[in-house]
Backbone bond lengths (Angstrom), bond angles and torsions (degrees), N, CA, C in turn:
res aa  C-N    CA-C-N  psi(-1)  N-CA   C-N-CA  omega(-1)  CA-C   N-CA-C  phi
1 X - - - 1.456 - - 1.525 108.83 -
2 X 1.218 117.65 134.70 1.415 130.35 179.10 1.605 104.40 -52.23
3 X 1.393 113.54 133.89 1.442 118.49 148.21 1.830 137.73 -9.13
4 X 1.467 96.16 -65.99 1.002 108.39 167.28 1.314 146.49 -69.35
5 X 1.947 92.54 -19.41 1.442 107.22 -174.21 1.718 99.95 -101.04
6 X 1.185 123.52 20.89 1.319 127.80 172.58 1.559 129.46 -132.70
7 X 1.643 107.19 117.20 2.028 96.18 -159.14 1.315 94.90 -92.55
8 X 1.442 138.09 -3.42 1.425 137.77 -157.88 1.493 92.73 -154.44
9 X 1.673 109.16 123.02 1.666 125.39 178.75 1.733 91.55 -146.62
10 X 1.617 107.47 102.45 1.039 114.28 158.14 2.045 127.60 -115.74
11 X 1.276 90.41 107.60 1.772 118.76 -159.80 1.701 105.21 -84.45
12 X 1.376 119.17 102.25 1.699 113.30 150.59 1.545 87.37 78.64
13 X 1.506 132.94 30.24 1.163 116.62 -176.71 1.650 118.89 -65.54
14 X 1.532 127.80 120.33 1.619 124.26 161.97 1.614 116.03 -115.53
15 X 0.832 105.85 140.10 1.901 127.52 175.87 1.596 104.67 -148.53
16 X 1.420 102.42 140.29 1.323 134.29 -176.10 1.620 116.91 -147.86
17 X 1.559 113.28 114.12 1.983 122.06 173.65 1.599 89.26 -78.95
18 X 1.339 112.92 91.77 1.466 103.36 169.39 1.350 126.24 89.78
19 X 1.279 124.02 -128.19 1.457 152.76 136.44 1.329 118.59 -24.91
20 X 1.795 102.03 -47.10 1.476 127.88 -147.49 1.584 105.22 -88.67
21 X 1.374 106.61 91.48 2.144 93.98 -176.16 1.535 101.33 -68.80
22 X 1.032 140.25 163.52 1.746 133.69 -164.34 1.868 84.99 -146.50
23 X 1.679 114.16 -59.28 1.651 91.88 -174.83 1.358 85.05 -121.03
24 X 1.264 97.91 150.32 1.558 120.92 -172.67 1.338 116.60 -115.44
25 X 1.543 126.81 39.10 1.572 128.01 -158.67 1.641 113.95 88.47
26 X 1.157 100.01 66.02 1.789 100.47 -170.56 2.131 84.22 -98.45
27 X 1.435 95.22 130.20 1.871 85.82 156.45 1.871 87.49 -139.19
28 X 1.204 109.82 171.05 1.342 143.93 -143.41 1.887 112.87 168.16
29 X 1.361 96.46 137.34 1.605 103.61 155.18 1.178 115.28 -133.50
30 X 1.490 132.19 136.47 1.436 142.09 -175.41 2.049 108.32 -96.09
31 X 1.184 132.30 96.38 1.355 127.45 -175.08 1.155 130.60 -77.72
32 X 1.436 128.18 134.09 1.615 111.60 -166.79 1.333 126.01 -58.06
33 X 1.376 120.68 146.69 1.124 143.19 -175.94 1.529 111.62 60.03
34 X 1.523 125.99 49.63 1.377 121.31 172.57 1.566 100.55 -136.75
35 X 1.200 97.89 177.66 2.184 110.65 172.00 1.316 94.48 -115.34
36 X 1.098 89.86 100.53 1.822 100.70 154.46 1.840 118.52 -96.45
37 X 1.235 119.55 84.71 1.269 102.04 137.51 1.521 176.26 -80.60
38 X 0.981 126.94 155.15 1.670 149.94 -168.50 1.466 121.34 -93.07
39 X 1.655 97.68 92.97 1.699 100.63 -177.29 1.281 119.52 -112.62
40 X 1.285 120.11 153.27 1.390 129.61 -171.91 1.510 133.69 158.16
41 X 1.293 127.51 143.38 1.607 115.18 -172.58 0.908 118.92 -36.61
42 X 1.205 136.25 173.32 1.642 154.32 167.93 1.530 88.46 -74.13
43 X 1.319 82.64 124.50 2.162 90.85 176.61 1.235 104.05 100.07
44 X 1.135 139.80 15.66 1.438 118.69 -166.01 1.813 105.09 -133.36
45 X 1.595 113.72 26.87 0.910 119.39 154.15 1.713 116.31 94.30
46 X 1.620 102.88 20.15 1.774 97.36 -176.14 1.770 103.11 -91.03
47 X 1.162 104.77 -31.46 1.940 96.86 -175.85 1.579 102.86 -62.32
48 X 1.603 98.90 -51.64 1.609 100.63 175.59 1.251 132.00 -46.46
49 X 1.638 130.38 -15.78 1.348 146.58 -152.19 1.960 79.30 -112.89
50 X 1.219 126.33 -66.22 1.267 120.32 164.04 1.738 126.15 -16.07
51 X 1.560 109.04 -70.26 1.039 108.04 -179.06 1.489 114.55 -73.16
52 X 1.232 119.71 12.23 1.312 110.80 169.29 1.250 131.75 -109.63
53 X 2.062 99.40 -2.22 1.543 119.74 -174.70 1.632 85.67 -90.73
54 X 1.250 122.24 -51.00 1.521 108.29 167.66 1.589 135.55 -82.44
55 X 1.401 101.76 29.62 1.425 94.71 164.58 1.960 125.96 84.06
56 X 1.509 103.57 -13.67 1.324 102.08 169.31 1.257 98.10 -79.51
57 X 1.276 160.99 -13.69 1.424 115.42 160.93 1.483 105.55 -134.57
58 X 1.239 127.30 -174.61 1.752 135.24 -153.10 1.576 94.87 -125.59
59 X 1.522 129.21 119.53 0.987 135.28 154.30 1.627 122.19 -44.85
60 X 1.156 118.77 136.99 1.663 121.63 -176.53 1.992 85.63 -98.12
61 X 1.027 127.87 -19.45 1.697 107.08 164.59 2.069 106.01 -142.68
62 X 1.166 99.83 179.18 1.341 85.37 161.93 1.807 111.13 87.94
63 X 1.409 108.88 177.43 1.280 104.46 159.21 1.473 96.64 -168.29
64 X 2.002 105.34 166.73 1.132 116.54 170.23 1.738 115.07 -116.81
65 X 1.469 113.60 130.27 1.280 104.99 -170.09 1.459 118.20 -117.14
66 X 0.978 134.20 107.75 1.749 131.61 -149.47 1.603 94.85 -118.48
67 X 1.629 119.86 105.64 1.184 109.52 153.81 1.750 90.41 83.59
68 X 0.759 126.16 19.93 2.175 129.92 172.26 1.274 107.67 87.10
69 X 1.362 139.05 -12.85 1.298 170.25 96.07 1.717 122.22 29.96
70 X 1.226 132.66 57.65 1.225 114.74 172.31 1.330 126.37 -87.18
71 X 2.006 91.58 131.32 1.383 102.24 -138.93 1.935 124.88 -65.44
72 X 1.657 92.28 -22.87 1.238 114.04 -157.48 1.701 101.93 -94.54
73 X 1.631 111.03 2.64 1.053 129.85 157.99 1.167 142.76 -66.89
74 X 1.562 106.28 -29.54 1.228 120.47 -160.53 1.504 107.52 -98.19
75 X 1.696 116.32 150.10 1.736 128.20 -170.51 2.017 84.09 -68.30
76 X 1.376 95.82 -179.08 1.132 111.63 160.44 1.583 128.11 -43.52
77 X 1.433 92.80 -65.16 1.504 100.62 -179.60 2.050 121.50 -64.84
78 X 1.191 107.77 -31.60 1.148 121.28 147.33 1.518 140.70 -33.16
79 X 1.780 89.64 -44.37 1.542 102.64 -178.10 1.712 95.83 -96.92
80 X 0.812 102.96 -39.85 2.197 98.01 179.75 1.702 94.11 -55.62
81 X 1.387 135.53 -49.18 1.187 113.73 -171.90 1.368 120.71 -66.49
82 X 1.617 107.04 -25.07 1.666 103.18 178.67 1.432 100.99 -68.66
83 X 1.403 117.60 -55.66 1.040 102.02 -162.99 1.638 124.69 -74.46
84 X 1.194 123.00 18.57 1.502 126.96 168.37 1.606 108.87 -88.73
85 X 1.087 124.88 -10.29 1.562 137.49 142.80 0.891 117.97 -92.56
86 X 1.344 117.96 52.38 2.103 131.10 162.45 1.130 100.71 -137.52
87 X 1.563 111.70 137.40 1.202 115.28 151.90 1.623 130.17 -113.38
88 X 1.316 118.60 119.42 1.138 114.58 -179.50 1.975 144.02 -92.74
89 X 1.331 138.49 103.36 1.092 121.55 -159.09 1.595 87.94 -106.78
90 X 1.451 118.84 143.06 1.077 124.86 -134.09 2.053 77.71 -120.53
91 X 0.942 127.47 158.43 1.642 154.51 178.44 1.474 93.53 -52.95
92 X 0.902 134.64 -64.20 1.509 127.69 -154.82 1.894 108.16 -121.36
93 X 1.531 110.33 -1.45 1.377 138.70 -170.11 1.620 122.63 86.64
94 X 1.107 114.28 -20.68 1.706 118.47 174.10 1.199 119.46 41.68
95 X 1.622 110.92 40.76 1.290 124.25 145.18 1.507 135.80 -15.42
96 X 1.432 133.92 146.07 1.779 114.70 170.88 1.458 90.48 -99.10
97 X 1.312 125.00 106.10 1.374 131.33 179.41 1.742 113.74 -50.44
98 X 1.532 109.27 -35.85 1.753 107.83 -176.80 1.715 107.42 -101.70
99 X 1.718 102.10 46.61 1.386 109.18 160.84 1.495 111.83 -160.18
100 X 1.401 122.81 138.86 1.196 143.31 -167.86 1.580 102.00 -61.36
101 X 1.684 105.99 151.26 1.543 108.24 179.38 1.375 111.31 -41.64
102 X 1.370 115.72 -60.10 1.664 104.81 -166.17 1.209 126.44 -79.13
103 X 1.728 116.36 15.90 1.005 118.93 165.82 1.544 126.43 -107.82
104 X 1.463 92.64 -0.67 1.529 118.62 178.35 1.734 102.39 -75.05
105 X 1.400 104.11 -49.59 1.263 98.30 172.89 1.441 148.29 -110.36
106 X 1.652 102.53 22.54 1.351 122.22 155.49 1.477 117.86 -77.16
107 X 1.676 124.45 -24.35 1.070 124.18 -171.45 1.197 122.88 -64.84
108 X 1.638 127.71 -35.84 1.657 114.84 157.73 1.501 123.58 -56.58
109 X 1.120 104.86 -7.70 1.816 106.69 -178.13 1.097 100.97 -95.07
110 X 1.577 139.30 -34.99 1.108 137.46 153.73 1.296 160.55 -79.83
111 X 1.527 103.58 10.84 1.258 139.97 164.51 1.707 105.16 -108.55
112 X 0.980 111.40 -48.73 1.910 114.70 -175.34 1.878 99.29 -86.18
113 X 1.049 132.63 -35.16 1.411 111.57 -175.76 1.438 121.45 -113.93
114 X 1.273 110.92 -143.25 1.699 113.17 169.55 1.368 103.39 -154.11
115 X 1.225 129.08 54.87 1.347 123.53 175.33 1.259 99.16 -87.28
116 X 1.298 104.06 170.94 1.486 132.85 175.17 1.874 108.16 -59.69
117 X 1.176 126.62 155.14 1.650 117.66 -178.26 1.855 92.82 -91.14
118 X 1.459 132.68 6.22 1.658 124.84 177.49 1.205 79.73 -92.76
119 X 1.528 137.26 -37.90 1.755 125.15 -163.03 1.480 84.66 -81.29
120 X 1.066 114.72 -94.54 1.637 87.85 -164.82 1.408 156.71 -25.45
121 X 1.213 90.67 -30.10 1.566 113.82 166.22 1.644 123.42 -65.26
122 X 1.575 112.14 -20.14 1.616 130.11 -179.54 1.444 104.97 -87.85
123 X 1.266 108.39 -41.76 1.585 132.85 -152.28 1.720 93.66 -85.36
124 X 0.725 132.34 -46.08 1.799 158.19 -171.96 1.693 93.16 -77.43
125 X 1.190 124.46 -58.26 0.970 115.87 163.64 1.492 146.14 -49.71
126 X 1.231 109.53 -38.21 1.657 145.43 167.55 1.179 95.47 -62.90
127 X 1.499 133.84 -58.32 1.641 125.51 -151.75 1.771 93.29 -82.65
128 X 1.265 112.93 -28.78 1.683 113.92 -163.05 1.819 98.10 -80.97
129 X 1.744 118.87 -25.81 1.477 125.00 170.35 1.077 102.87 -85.92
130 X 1.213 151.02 10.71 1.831 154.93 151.03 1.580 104.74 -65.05
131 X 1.429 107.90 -57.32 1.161 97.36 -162.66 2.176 113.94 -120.24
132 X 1.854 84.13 41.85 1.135 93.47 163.34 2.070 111.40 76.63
133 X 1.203 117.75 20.62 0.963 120.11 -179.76 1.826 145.34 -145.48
134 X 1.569 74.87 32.92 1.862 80.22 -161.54 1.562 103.03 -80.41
135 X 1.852 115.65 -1.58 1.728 78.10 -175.16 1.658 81.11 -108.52
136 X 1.429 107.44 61.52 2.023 117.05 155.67 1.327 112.19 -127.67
137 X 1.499 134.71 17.91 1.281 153.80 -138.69 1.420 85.91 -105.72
138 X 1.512 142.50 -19.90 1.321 150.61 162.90 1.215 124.07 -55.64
139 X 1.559 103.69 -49.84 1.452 121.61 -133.65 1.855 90.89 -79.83
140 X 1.361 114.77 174.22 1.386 117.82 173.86 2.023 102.17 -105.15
141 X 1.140 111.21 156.15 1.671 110.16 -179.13 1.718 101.31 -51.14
142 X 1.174 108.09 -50.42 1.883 106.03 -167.38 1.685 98.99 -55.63
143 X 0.956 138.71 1.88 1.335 135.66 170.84 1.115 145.76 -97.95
144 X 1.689 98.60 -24.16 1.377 122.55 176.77 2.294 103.48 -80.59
145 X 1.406 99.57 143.63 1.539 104.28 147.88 1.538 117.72 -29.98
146 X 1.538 105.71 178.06 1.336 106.63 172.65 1.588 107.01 -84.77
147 X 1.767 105.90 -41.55 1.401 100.51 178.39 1.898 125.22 -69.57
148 X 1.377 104.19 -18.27 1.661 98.53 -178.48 1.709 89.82 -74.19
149 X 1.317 115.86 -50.20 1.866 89.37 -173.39 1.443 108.50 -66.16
150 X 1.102 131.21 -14.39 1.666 105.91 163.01 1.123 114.88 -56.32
151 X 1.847 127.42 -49.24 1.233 118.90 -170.90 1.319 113.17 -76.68
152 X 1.058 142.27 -19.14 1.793 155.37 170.17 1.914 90.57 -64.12
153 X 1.441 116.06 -22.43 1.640 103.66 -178.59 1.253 90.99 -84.27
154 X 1.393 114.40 -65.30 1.407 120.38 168.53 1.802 121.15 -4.10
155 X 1.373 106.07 -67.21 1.368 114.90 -161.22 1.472 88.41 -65.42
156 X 1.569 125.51 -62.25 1.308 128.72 -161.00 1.424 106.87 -52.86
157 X 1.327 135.09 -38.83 1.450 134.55 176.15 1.462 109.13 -67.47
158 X 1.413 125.42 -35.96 1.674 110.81 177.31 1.667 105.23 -75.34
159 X 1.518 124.95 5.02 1.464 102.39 -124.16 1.888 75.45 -73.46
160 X 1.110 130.22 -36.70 1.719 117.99 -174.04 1.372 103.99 -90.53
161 X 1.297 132.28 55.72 1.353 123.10 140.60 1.695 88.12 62.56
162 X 1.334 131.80 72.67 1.710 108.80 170.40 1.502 96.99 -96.05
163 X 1.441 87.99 168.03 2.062 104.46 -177.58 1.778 98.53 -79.42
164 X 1.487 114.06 -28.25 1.710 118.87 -175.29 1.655 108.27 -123.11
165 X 0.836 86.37 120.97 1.325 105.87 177.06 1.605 114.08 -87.36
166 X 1.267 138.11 124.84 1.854 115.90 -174.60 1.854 99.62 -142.76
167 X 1.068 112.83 105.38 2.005 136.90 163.19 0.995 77.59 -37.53
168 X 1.458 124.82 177.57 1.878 155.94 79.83 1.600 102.98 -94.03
169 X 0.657 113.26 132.10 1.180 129.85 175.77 1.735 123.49 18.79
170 X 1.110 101.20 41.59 1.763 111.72 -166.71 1.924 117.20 -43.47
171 X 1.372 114.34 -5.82 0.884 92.14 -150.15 2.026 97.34 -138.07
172 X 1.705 94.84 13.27 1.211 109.61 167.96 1.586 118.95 -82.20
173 X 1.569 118.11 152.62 0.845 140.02 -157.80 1.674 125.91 33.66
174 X 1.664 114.62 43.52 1.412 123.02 -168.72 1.698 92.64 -104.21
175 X 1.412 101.14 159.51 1.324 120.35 167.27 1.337 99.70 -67.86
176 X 1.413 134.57 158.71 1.572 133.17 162.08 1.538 121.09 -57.80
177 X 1.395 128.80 -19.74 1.639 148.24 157.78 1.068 72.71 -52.65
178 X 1.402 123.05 -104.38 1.708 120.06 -143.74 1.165 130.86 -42.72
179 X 1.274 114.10 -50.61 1.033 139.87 176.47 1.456 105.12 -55.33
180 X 0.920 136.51 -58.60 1.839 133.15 -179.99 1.708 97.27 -62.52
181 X 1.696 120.06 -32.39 1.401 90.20 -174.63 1.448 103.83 -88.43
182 X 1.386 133.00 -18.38 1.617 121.50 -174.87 1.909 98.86 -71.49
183 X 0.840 89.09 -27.80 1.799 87.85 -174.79 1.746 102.99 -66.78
184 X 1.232 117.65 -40.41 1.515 141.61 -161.45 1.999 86.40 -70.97
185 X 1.145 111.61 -55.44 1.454 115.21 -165.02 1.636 95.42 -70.56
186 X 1.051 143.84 -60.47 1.763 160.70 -111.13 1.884 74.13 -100.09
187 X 1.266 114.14 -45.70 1.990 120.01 -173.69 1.845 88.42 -57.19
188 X 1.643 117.00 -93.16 0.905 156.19 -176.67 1.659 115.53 -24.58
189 X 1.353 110.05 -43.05 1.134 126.82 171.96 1.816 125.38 -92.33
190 X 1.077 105.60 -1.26 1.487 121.11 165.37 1.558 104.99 -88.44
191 X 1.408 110.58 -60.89 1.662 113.94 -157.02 1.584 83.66 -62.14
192 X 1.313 128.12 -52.68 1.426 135.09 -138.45 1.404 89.76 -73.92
193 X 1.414 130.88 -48.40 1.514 127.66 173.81 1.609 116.05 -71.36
194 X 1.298 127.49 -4.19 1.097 108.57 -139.00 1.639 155.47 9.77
195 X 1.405 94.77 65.02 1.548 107.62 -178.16 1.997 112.86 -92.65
196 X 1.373 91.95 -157.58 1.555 98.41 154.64 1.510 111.75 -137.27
197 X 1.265 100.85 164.73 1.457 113.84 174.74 1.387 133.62 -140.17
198 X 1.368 116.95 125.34 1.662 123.26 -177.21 1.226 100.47 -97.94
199 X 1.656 128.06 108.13 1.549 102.99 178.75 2.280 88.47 -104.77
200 X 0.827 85.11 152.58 2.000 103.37 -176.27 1.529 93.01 -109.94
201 X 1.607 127.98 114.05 1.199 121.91 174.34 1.602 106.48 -152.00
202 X 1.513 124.01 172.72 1.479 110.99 152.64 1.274 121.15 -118.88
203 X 1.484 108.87 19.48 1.635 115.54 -166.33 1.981 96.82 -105.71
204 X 1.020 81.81 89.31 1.758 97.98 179.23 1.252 126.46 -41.89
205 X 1.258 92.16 -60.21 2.039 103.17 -173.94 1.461 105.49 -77.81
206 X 1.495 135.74 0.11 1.339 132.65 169.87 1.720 114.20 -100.40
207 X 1.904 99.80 -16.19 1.195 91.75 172.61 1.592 106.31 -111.67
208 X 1.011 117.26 4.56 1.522 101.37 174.02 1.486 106.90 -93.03
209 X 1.290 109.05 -6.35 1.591 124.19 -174.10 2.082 95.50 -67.54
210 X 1.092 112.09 -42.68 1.921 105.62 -174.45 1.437 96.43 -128.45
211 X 1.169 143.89 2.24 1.424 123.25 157.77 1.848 125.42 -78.83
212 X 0.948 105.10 144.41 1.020 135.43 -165.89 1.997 113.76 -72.90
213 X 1.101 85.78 -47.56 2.117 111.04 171.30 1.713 114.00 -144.01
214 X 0.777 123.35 146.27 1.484 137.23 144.03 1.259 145.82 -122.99
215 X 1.423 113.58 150.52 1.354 99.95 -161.44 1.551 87.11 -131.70
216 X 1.816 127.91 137.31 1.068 123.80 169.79 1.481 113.72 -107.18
217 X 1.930 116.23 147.76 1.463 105.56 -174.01 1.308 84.75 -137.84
218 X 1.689 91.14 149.42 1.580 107.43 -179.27 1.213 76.92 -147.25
219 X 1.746 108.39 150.50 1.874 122.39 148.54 1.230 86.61 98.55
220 X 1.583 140.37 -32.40 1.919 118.26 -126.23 1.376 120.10 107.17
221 X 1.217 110.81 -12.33 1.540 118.94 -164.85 1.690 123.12 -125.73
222 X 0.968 131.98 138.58 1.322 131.78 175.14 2.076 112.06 -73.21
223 X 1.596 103.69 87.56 1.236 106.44 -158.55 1.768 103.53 -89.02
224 X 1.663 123.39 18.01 1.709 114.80 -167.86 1.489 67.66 175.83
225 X 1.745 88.00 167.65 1.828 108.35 157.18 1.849 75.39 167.76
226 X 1.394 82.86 166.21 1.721 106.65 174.91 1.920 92.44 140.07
227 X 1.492 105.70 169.85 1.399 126.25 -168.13 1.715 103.55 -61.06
228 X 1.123 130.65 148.12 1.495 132.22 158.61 1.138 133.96 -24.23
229 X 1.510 106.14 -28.83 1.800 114.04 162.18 1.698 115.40 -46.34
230 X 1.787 76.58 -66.13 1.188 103.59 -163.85 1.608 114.15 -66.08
231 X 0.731 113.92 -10.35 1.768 114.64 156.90 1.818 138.87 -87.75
232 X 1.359 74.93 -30.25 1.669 92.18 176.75 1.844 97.09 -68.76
233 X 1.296 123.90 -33.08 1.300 134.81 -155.44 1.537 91.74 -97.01
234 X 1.490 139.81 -17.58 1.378 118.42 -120.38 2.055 89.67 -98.79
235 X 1.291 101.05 149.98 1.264 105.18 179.35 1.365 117.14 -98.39
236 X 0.976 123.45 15.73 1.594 143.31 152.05 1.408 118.55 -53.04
237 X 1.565 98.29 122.65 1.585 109.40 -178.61 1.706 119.58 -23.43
238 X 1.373 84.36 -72.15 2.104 115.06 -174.17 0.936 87.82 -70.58
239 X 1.281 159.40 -78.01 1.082 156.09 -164.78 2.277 127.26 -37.53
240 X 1.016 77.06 -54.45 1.372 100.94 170.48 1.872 106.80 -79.87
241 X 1.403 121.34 -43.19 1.713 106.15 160.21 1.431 122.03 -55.33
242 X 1.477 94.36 -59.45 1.558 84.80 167.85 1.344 150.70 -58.16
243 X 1.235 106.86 -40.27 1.491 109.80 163.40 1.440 121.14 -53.96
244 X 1.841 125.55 -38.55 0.998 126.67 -147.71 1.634 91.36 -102.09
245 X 1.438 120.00 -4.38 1.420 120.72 -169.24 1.497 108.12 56.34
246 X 1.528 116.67 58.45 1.922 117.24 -175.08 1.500 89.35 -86.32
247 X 1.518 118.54 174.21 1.253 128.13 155.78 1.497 107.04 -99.38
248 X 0.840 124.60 -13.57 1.771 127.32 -165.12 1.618 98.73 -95.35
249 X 1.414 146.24 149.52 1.662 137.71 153.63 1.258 100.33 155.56
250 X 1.289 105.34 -160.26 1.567 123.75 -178.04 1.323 124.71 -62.31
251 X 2.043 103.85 -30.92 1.485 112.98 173.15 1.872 111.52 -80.26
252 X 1.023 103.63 126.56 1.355 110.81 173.15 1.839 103.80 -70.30
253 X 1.462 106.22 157.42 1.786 90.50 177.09 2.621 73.39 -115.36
254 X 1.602 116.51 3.92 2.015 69.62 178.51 1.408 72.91 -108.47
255 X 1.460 104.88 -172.09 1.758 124.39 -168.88 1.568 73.15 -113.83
256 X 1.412 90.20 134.48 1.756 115.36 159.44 1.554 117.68 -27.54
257 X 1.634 112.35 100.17 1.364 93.79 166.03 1.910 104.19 -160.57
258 X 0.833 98.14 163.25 2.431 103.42 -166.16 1.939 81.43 -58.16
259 X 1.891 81.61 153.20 1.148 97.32 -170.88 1.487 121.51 -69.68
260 X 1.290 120.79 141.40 1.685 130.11 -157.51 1.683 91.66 -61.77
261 X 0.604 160.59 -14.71 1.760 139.96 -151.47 1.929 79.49 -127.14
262 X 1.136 142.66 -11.50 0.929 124.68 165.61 1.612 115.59 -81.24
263 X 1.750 119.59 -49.77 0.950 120.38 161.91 1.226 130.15 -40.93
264 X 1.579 125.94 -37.90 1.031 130.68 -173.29 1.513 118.54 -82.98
265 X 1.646 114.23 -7.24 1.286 134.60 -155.89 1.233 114.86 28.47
266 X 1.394 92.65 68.04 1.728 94.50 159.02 1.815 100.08 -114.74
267 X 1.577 122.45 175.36 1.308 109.67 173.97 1.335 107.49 -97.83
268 X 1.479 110.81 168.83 1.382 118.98 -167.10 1.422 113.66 -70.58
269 X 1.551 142.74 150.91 0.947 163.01 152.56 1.490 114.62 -14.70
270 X 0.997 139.05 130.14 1.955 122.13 177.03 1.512 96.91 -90.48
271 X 1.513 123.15 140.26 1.243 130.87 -177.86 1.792 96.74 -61.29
């Protein structure tokens, strides 16, 4: 893929907590103006791949390149400018609970710019009528559903127009209502902004439903990728568990560990 036609080039990516290697050579490219999502168990390294497209943590190999930009390159001041062209919707929404919706999402405009408080106040308004919610611009977070504070995260992450857009898991613990409309907006609200989007999820059939590509990781590794067709169809081991939600495949459901009747010292079983 051309240079230009790509805002996210992540090459030979490795990270390790310790002991713990987490990506083991992950590469991927994210292309402008699409949703690319990132599937895979819990544990298998998609939040972590996140914090490394924004810069909270430093690859031990590899690199991440956002926009021609390598990320783990950049001074401080360097990295605050990338990241004021990110947008982030946070796993559970990460609301400021002791402030009202529309003040939840004036606060990047008022920490990142210098507009006037009538511009903000229009602008705040606009992002909260995007996603279906400006006459909640009152309300306090403890009041809203689970799905209106997603979209109140929602609004607050477009509220500056970013070039990247980045999920965690947007679409966990929603009723199926919600959930079809945050998915409905995350489509709708990309093309309509023209941004891009990484959504990080494990709920498959809601994200292959508006993404554009996917890429699946198991182990550390980028184990599948190709368009939404092509996954729903794909005859790939992991691929085919996951989608189909099997218990049997490549994903183990215990975590690696010596066999229990040894631990427990008892003796083994007679065949």
């Amino acid at each position: 893929m051309a240079a230009a036609e790509t805002l996210v080039d992540v090459a030979d990516l490795e990270f390790a907590y310790g002991e713990r290697r987490v990506l083991k050579g992950i590469n991927l490219t994210i292309p402008r103006g699409k949703i690319v999502t990132i599937l895979g168990a819990s544990g298998s390294g998609k939040s972590t791949l996140f914090r490394l497209i924004g810069g909270q943590l430093r690859p031990a190999a590899g690199s991440v390149r956002v926009a021609g930009q390598v990320v783990h390159e950049l001074d401080n001041d360097g990295l605050y400018e990338l990241r004021r062209k990110m947008g982030m919707m946070f796993q559970m929404g990460g609301l400021f609970t002791d402030i009202s919706v529309f003040e939840n999402v004036a606060f990047p405009m008022r920490e990142r710019t210098d507009l006037l408080e009538e511009q903000i106040h229009d602008l705040v308004l606009m992002k909260l009528h995007a996603v279906g919610l400006r006459g909640a611009d009152r309300l306090m977070p403890s009041e809203l559903s689970g799905g209106m504070a997603r979209r109140v995260a929602l609004a607050r992450a477009i509220a500056l127009d970013p070039m990247l857009m980045m999920y965690d898991e947007p679409f966990s613990g929603l009723d199926p209502i919600s959930l079809n409309v945050v998915a409905d907006l995350i489509r709708k609200l990309n093309d309509a902004l023209g941004i891009t989007s990484i959504v990080v999820t494990y709920d498959v059939r809601e994200a292959l439903k508006i993404a554009d590509y996917a890429y699946f990781i198991s182990d550390g590794r980028v184990v599948a990728h190709g368009t939404a067709e092509e996954m729903l169809h794909s005859g790939d081991p992991f691929v085919d568990q996951f989608v189909h939600a099997l218990p049997d495949g490549p994903v183990a459901f215990h975590y690696p560990a010596e066999p229990l009747q040894a631990e427990l010292g008892l003796a083994p079983v007679a065949a």
